[in-house]
ROFI-328866 format. One record per residue (C-alpha): residue in one letter; y, z, x. Coordinates in steps of 0.2 Angstrom, whole numbers, plus 5000, padded with zeros to 4 digits. Layout:
<nodes>
AYZX;...
</nodes>
This chain:
<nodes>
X516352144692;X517552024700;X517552104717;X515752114719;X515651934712;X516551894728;X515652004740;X513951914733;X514551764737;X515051804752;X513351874756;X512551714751;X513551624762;X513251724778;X511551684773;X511651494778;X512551524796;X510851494806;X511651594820;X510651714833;X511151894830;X510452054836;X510752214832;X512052344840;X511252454850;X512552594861;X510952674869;X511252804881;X510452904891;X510453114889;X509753234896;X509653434890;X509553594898;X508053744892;X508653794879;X508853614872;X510753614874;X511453454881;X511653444900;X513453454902;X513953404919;X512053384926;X511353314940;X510053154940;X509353104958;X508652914958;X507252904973;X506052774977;X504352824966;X503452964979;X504852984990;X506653054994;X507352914998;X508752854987;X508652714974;X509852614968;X510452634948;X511952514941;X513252504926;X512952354922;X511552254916;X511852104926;X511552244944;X513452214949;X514152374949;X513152514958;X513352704952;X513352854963;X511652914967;X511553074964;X512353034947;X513653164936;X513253174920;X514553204906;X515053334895;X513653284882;X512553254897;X512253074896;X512752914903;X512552754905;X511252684917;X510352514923;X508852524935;X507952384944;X506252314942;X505652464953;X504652654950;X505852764951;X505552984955;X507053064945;X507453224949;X508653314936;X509453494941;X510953604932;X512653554938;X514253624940;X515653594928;X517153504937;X515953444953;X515153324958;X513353324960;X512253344977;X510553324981;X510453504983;X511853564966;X511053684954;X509353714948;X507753584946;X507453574928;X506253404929;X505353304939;X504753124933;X503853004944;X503452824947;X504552774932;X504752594928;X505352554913;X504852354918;X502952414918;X502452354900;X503552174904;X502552174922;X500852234913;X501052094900;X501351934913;X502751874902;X504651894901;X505251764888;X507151754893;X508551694876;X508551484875;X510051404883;X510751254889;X510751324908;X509451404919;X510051614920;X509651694938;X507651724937;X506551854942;X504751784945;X503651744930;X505051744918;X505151604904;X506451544896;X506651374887;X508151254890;X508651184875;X509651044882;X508150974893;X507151004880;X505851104891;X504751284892;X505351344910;X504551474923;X505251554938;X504351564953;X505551544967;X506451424957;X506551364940;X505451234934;X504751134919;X503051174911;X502151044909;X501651014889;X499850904881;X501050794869;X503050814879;X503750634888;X503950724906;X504350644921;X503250734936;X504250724953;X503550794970;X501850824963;X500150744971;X498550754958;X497150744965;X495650674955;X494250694972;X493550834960;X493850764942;X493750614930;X495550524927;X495050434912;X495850284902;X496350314882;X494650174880;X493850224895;X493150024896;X492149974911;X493149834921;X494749934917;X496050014930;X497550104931;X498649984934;X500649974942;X501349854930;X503249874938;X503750034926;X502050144924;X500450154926;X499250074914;X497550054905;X497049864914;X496149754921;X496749694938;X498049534937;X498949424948;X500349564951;X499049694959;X499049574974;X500849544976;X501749604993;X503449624997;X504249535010;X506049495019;X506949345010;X507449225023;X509349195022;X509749035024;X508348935014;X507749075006;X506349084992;X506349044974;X505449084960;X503749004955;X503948904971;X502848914989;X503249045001;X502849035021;X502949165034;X504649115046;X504849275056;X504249465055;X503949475037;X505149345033;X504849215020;X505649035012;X504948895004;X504148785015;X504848605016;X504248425010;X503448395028;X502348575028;X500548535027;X500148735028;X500548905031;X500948945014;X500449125012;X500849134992;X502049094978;X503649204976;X503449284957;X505349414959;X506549444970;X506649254975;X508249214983;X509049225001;X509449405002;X508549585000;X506549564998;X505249444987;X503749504980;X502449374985;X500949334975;X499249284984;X497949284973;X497449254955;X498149164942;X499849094946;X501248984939;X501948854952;X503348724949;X502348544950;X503148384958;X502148264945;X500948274932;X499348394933;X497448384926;X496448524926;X495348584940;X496148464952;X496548524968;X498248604973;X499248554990;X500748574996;X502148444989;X502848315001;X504048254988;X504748394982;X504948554993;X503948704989;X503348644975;X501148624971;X500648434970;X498948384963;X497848324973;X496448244963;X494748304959;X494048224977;X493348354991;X494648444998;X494048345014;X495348225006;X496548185013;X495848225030;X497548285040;X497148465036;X498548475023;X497948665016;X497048674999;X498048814988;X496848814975;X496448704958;X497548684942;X496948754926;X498248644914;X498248454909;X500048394910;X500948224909;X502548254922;X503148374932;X503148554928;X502948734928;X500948744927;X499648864930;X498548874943;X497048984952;X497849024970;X496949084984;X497049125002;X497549015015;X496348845017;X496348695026;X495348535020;X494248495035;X495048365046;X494048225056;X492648285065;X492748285085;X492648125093;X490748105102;X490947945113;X489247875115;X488547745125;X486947635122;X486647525135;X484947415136;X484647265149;X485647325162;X484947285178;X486347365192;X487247505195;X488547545180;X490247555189;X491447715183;X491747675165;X493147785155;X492447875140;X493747995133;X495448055141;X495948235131;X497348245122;X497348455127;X496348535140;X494548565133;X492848615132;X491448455131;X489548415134;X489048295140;X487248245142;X486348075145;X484647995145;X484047835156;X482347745154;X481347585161;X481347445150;X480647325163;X479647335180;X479947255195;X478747125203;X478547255217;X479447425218;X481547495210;X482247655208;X482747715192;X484647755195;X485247925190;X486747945176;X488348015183;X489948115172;X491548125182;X493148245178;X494548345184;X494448525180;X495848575168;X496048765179;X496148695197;X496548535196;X495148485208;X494148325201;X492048335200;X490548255194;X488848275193;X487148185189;X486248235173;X484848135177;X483548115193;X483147955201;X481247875198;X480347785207;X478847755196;X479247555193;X478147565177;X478947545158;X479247715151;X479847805167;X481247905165;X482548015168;X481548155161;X480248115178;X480348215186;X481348325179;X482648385191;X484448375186;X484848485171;X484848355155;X486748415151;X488248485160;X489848575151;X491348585159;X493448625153;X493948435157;X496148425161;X497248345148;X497848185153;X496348145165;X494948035161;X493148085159;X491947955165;X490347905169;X489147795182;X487547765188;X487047755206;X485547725220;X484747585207;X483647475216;X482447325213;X481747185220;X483047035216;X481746885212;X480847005199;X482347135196;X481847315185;X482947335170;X483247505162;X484347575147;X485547715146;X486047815131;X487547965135;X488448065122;X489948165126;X490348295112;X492148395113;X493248465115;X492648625106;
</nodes>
């Protein structure tokens, strides 16, 4: 009672080990002569299915260690054989006892052929291979599952995770192309995107990050975080100082500093370090106090001030004092500076040539109009001549100085006559005046009679440089 007691509970424990077992299998194969005797000393041919051309068969079942082909069986006529996932012809003859086996030794007793013992794996589609922490050698189609990954494998030329509905997998070398189907969000919501929020992709409506870029981090002055960034070289950035009145292309969001690279924000809803206090929806510019910091401009037109320091965008929060505030960036602008200078002359009374009178000299070489307009105000006791209206200038490409008359002479002597009778001369000129060189006008051949003299008026405008 005692002892089977103990082997009971040795049973029951066994029964908690949780180990994979299998059972011991020494299966041979052998072979029997006609009579049904067993084929001491046989002979077994492996060829290639259909064919006489021999076939590898092996020891072992890892295909290391190749057996003689024609194979000797032993005295109980067996042995011990591997084949390969092929169709094999086997072609089984009476032996000799005491010598080894030829193609040709004894007599045929059997012929089998286009035997593969594979088929019904092959036929199936799947060979499920033991779970283990390593991937074994694979033969293609075979599954196995790695337990240390955890992940269902599959051999095609190499091992290779299968990818599973509910299993946290990372996807490397892949490209999914969706030209052909629907890649939907968990709400699927209209206005929604998959979005790169730095770690993954997301269900999202687009942000301020979505219009970031990555450029160089100047290494000197550098960038820093939440403050204006300009362009200083080839993709290069730093914060512009308290003298820049534009060319800021964003504000640096990560990565500020002077080495490696900044992501750059353009666009959107944005937070930028403030040199004073802020009220909403006031314009932004670019701090003269404090360098690369946002300085509120007021509510006035961005027309003001009128130096074509560049609008950033407007400010969406009220604050007393300097700051890290919101604000609604966008792309580059410049507040409209003064419009270009149009000299303009309005003459009346005069009763004499005007002699050459400066109008503008250019700052830069240029492009100007210049058009002008001449009328008698008073007629002469007997006959005059309406002069004709002269601009002078030195062309900025050769150098070589010119004028010409916008206006004919007329002779009419009666109030109203003008420059536009007869019409003549062309009523403007254009020309690319030199920098540095004045641009002038005159008028010349007026003529009257002295006791009773004709007066006229002249109006010109000069509009440049464009």
């Amino acid at each position: 009672m005692k002892k089977f007691l103990v082997l009971f509970l040795l049973a029951c424990s066994a029964l908690h080990a949780q180990t994979n077992v299998a059972p011991l299998q020494m299966t041979r194969m052998q072979l029997f002569n006609a009579t049904g005797q067993p084929l001491a000393a046989g002979c077994v041919n492996f060829f290639a299915a259909g064919t006489s051309t021999p076939q590898a068969i092996y020891a072992d079942s890892a295909g290391l260690f190749q057996l003689p082909n024609p194979l000797t069986l032993d005295a109980a006529g067996s042995a011990d054989v591997w084949v390969t996932n092929n169709a094999y012809r086997i072609v089984t003859n009476t032996g000799t006892p005491g010598q080894l086996c030829s193609v040709s030794l004894g007599t045929q007793l059997n012929v089998t052929d286009n035997k593969n013992i594979y088929a019904i794996i092959n036929q199936g589609g799947n060979f499920v291979v033991a779970n283990a922490a390593s991937d074994p050698s694979g033969v293609p189609g075979e599954l196995g599952y790695r337990t240390d990954i955890p992940c269902l494998r599959i051999f095609t030329s190499i091992w290779d995770c299968v990818v599973t509905q509910v299993g946290t997998q990372t996807l490397t070398n892949k490209t999914i192309d969706i030209s052909l189907n629907t890649l939907e969000n968990s709400t699927n919501t209209a206005g929604h995107y998959e979005r790169n929020n730095g770690t993954q992709y997301v269900d999202s409506t687009l942000v301020a990050s979505d219009a970031q870029s990555t450029y160089i981090n100047e290494g000197v002055t550098g960038t820093f975080v939440n403050r204006l960034a300009q362009l200083v070289g080839v993709g290069a950035v730093n914060f512009p100082g308290t003298t820049i009145t534009s060319g800021v292309i964003g504000i640096c969001v990560s990565g500020c500093g002077t080495t490696g690279n900044s992501q750059i924000a353009s666009s959107g809803l944005l937070s930028c370090q403030f040199d004073g206090a802020t009220t909403a929806n006031d314009y932004v510019q670019i701090s003269s106090t404090s360098a690369g910091f946002c300085h509120d401009s007021g509510i006035a037109s961005p027309n003001f001030p009128a130096n074509g320091n560049q609008v950033l965008g407007r400010v969406i929060e009220t604050h007393i004092g300097s700051g890290l505030y919101q604000m609604i960036f966008g792309p580059e602008a410049r507040a409209p500076g003064a419009p270009p200078a149009i000299p303009s002359i309005n003459s009346t009374g005069l009763n004499a040539n005007v002699p050459l009178t400066p109008l503008v000299t250019p700052a830069l070489n240029g492009f100007y109009r210049a058009s002008c307009y001449v009328v008698v105000t008073t007629a002469a006791l007997t006959t005059s001549t309406l002069p004709s209206c002269q601009v002078n200038w030195t062309d900025a490409d050769s150098s070589i100085a010119f004028n010409v008359a916008l206006t004919a002479v007329n002779s009419a002597n009666t109030v109203g006559s003008s420059s536009l009778t007869p019409a003549v001369n062309a009523p403007f000129a254009y020309f690319f005046a030199k920098t540095g060189v004045q641009i002038s006008y005159q008028t010349i051949n007026y003529a009257s009679n002295p006791a009773n003299a004709m007066t006229y008026a002249l109006h010109l405008r000069l509009e440049g440089p464009f």
